[in-house]
C-alpha positions as CSV (number, residue, x, y, z in Angstrom):
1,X,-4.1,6.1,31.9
2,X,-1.1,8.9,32.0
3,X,-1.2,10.7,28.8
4,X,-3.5,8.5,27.2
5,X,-7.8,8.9,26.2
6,X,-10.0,6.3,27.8
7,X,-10.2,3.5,25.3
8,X,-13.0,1.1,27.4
9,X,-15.2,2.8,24.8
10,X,-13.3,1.3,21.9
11,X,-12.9,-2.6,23.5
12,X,-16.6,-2.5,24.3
13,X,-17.1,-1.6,20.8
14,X,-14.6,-4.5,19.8
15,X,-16.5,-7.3,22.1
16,X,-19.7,-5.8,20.3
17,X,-17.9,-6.9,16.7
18,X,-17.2,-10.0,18.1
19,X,-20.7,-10.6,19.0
20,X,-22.0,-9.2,15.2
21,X,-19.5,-11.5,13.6
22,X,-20.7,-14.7,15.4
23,X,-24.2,-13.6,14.3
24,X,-25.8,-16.1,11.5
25,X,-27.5,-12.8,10.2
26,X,-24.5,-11.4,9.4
27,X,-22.4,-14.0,8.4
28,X,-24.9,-14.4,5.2
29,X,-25.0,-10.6,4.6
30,X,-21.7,-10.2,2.6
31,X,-21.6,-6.6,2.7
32,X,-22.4,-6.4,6.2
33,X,-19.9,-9.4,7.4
34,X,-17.1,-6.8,5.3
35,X,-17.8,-4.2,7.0
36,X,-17.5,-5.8,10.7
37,X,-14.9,-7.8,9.4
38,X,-12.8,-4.7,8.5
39,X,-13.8,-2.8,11.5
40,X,-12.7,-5.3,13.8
41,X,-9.3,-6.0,12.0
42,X,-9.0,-2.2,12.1
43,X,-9.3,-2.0,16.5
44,X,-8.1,-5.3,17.0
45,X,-4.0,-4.8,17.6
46,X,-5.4,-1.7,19.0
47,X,-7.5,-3.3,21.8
48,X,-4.9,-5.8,22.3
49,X,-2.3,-3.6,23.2
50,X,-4.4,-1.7,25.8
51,X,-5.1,-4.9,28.0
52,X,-1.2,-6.0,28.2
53,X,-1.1,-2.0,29.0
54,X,-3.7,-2.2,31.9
55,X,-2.5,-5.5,32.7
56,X,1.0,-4.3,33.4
57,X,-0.5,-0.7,34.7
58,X,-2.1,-3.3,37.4
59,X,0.9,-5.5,37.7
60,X,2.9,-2.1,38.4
61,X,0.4,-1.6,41.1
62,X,0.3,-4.4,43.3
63,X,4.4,-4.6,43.0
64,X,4.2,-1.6,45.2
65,X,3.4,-3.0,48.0
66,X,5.9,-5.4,47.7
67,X,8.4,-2.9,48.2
68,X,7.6,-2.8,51.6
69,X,8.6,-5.9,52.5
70,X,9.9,-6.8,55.2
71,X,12.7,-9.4,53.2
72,X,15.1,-7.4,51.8
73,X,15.6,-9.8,49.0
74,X,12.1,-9.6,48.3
75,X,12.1,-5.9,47.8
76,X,15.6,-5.8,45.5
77,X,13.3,-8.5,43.3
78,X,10.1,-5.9,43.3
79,X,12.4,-3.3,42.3
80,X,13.6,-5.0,39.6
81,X,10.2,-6.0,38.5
82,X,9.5,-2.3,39.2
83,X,12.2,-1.1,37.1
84,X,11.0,-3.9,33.9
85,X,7.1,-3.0,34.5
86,X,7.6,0.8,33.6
87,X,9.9,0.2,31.0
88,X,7.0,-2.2,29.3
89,X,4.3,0.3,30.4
90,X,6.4,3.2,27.9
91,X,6.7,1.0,25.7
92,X,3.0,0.1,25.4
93,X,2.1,3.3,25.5
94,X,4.1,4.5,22.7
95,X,3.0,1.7,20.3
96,X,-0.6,2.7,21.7
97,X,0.0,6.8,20.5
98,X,1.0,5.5,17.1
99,X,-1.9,3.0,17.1
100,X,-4.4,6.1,17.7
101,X,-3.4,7.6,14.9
102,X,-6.0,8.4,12.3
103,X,-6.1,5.4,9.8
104,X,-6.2,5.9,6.1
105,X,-9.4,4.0,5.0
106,X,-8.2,3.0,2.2
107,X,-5.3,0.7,4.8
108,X,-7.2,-2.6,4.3
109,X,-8.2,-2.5,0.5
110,X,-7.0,-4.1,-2.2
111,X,-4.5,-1.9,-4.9
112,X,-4.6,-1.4,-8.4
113,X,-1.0,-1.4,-9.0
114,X,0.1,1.0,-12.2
115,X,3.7,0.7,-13.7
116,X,4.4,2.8,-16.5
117,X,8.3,3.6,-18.4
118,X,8.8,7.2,-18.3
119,X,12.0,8.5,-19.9
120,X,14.8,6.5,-21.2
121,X,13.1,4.4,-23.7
122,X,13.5,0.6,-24.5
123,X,15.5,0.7,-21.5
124,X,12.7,2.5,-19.4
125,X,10.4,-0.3,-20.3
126,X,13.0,-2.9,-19.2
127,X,13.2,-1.4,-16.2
128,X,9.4,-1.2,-15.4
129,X,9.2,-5.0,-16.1
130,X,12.1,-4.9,-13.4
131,X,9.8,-3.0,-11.5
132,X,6.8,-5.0,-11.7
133,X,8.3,-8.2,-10.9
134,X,9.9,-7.1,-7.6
135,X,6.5,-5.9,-6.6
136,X,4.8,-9.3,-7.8
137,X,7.5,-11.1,-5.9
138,X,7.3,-9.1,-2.5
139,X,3.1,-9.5,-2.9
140,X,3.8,-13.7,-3.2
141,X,6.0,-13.7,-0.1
142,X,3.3,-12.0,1.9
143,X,0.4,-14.7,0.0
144,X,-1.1,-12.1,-1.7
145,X,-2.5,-12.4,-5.5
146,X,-0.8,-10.6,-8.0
147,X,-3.5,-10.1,-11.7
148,X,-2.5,-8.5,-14.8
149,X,-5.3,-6.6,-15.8
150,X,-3.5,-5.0,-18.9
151,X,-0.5,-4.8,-20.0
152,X,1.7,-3.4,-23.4
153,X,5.6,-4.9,-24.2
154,X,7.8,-3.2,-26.5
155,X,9.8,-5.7,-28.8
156,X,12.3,-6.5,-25.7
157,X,10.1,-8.0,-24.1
158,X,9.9,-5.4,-21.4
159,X,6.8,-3.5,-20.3
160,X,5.5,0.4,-21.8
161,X,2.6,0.1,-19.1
162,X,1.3,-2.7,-16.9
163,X,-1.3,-2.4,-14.7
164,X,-2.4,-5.1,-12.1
165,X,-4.7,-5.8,-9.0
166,X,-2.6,-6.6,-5.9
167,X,-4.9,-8.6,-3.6
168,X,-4.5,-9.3,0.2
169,X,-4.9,-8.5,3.8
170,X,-3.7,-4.8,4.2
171,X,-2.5,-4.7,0.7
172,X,-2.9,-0.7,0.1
173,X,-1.3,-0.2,3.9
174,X,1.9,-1.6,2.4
175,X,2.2,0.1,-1.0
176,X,0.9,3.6,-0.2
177,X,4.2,5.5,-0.6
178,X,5.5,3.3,-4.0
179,X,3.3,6.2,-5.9
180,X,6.0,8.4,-7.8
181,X,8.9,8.4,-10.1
182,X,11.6,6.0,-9.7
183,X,14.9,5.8,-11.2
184,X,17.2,3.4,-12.2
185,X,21.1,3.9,-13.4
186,X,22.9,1.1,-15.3
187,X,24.6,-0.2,-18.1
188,X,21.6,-1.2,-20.6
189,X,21.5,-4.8,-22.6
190,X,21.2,-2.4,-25.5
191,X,24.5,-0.4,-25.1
192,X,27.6,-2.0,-26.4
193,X,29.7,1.2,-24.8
194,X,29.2,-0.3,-21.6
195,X,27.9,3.3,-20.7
196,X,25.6,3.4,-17.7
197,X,22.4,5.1,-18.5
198,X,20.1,7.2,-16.1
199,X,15.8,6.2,-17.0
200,X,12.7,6.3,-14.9
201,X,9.4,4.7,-14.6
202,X,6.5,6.1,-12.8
203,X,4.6,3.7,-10.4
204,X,0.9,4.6,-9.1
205,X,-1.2,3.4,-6.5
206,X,-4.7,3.1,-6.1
207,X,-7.1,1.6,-3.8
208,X,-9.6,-0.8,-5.4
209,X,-13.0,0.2,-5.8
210,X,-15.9,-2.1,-4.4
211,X,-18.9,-1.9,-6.4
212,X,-21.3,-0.2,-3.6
213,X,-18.7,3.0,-3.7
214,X,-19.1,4.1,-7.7
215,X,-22.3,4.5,-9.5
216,X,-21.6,4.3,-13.2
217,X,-24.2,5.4,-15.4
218,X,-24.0,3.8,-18.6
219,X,-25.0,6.3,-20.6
220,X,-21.9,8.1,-19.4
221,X,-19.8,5.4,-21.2
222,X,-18.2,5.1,-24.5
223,X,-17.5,1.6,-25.3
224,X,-15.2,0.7,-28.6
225,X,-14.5,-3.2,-29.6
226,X,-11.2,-3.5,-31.7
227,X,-8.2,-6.1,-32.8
228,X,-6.1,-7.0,-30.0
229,X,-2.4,-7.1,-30.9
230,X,1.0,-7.4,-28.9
231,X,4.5,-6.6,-29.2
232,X,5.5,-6.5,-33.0
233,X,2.5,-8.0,-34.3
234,X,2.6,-10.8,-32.1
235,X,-0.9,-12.4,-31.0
236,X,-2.8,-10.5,-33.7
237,X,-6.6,-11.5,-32.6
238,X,-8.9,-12.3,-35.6
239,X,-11.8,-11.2,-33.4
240,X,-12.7,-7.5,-31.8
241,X,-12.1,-8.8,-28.4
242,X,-10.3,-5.9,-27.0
243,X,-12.0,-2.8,-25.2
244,X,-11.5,0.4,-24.6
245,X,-14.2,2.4,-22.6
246,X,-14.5,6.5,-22.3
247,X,-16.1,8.0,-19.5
248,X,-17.4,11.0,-21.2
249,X,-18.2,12.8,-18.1
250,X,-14.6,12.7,-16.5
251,X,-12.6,11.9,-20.0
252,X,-10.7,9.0,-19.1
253,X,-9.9,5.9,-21.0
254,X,-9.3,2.7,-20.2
255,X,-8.6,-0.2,-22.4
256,X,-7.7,-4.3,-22.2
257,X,-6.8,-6.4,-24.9
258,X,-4.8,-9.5,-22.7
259,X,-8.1,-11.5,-22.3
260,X,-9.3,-13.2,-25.6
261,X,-11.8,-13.0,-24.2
262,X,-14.0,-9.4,-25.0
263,X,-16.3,-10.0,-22.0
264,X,-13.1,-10.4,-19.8
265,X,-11.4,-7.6,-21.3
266,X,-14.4,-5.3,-20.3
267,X,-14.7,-6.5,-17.1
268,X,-10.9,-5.8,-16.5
269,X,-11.4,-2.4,-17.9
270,X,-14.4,-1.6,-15.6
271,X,-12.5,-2.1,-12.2
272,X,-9.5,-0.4,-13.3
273,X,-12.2,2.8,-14.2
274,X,-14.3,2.7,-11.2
275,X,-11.2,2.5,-8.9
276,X,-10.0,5.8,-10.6
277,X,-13.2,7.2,-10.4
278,X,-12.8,6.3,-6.6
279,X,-9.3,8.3,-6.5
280,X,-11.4,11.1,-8.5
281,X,-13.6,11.3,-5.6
282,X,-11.5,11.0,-3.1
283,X,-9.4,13.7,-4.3
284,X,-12.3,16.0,-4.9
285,X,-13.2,15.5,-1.0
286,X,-9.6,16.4,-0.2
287,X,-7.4,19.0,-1.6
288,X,-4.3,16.9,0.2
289,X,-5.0,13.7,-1.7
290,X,-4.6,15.5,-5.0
291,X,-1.7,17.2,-4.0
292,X,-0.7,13.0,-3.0
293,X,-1.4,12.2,-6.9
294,X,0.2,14.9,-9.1
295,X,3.3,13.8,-6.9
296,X,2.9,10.3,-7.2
297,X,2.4,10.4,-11.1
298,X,4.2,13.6,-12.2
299,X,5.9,13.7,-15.8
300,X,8.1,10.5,-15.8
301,X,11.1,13.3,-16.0
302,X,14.2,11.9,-15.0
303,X,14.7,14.8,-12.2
304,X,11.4,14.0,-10.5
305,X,12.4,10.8,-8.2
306,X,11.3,9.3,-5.4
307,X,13.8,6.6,-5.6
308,X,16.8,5.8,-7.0
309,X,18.3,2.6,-7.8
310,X,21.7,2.1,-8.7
311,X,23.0,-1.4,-9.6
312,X,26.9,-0.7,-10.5
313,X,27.3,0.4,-6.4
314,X,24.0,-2.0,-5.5
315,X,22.4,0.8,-3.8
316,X,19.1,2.1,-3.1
317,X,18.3,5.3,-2.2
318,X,14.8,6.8,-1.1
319,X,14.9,10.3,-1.5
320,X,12.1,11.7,1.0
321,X,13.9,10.1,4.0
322,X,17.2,9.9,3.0
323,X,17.6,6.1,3.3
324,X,20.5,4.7,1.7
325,X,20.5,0.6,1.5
326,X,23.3,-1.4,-0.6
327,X,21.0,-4.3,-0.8
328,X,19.8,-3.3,-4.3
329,X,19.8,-6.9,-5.5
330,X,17.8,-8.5,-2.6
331,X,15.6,-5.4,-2.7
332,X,14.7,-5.9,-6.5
333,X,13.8,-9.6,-5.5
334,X,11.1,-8.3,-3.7
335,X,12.8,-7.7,-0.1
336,X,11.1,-4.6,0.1
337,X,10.5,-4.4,3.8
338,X,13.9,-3.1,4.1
339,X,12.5,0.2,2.4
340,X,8.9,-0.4,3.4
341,X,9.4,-0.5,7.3
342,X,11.7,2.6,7.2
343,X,9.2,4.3,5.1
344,X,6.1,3.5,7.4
345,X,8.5,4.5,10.8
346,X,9.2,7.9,9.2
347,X,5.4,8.9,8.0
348,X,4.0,7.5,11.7
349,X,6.7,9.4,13.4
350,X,5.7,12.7,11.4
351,X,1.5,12.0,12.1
352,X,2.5,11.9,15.6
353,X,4.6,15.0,15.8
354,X,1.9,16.9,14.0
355,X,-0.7,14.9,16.1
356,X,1.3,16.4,19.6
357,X,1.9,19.8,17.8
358,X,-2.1,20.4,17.2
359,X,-3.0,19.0,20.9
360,X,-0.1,21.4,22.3
């Protein structure tokens, strides 16, 4: 293959998964069948884009000797053939290139999805429940399942800090680049001016956590039981049902109070800490990834934005690749793959650049 690495290796490897999958073995080994399971979902397009690739390289062959023939109509047609065959065979190999890429592990996982208002207050909150339900929606179009784990509303009705677990197929490979500061300008319910207003809300993304990856010792944990209560005193609990947990050895805090439930609320709080714990390691292993996160999080200032949205001109604007869309209100539905396509185009694109730079 021109330009290409052998990849027999990797569809022998994919028949091999096959084979494990089918096993009775495995299929009662839940960790094991996970593993395969997210392997093989990992080379599959990958495999199946190199057969129609050899298929056509072989197709492209034999059409050569058609052009030989002795009927001239024959050989315009294999020309033609010719001429489609090598434009498939680019193709195929560019989609291939892009497909070789090194994955992000974390592509297949589950997210823990934080939203959080930044500056701009009441108005900030409104606009991180704004926030929230766009995700939620674009997660239900895809069949994915949206879970508050916790969650705290100012009197509006609107959201200080939510934080959920996004379930699906490929759910982190979508929302990767949501982590940062985004910013909304309009006129607020609250102003009677009709003044537009600048506020922000910082959104964070992290990959869930499975139990096997984080060891937490107990005795590293600090566990308080108190009175849940919402909003302007609303759903006071009469019982200590909501948590909060200290890690002592890292210092953070986690807490849950929506369950009435304290054994819920503690459960909640656990896989919201071990999959920070996760992003702790993960960051510690690469100096890049924590670079990734003091970007994504940053100060909730209203100058630090990785997207804008702008309802009086219904525009939305991401910053790091210049994209400009006035489709602000189906985009707040949850249409975001009009900004999540562009965004995944644009980071492929640079991988492969740097990919072709290092192997120059």
């Amino acid at each position: 293959m021109s330009n290409l690495p052998d990849l027999r290796d990797i569809e022998a490897r994919y028949q091999e998964l096959n084979r494990l999958l089918s096993q009775p073995d495995i299929a009662t080994d839940p960790k094991a069948l996970r593993n395969y399971a997210r392997e093989h979902s990992q080379v599959e397009e990958l495999v199946m884009t190199y057969r129609r690739y050899t298929a056509a390289q072989e197709e492209l062959a034999e059409n050569v000797e058609l052009l030989k023939d002795d009927d001239p109509e024959m050989r315009e047609l294999a020309q033609l053939e010719q001429e489609r065959l090598k434009e498939e065979i680019a193709t195929l190999e560019e989609a291939i290139k892009l497909l070789l890429l090194p994955t992000d592990p974390n592509d297949g996982r589950n997210v823990i999805l934080e939203v959080r208002a930044g500056a701009g207050g009441d108005e900030a909150s409104l606009f991180a429940m704004d926030l929230f339900r766009m995700y939620s929606r674009y997660a239900e179009q895809r069949g994915w399942k949206v879970e508050i784990l916790s969650s705290s509303e100012n009197d509006l009705g609107g959201f200080k800090e939510v934080i959920a677990l996004v379930g699906g197929d490929g759910v982190y490979s979508s929302f990767k680049y949501e982590g940062g500061v985004h910013r909304v300008q309009r006129v607020p319910v609250t102003e009677s001016q009709g003044r537009i207003h600048t506020s922000t809300c910082t959104v964070a993304i992290m990959p869930e956590a499975e139990d096997v990856e984080v060891h937490i010792d107990n005795s590293d944990l600090k566990i308080d039981y108190y009175r849940a209560s919402g909003a302007g005193g609303q759903h006071v609990n009469t019982t200590d049902s909501a948590v909060r947990i200290t890690h002592q050895p890292t210092g953070l805090v986690v807490q849950c109070q929506d369950e009435r439930s304290q054994h819920k609320n503690k459960a909640r709080a656990m896989k919201i800490l071990k999959s920070r714990l996760l992003e702790l390691e993960q960051q510690a292993q690469s100096d890049e990834l924590g670079d990734t996160r003091r970007s994504q999080v940053g100060t909730g200032d209203r100058s630090e934005r990785i997207r804008t949205y702008n309802y009086p001109q219904n525009r939305v604007t991401d910053h790091r690749i210049g994209l400009t869309l006035y489709k602000l209100d189906q985009v707040i539905e949850g249409s975001l793959e009009h900004v999540f396509e562009p965004l995944t185009t644009h980071f492929q694109a640079e991988a492969l650049r740097e990919l072709q730079h290092q192997s120059a």
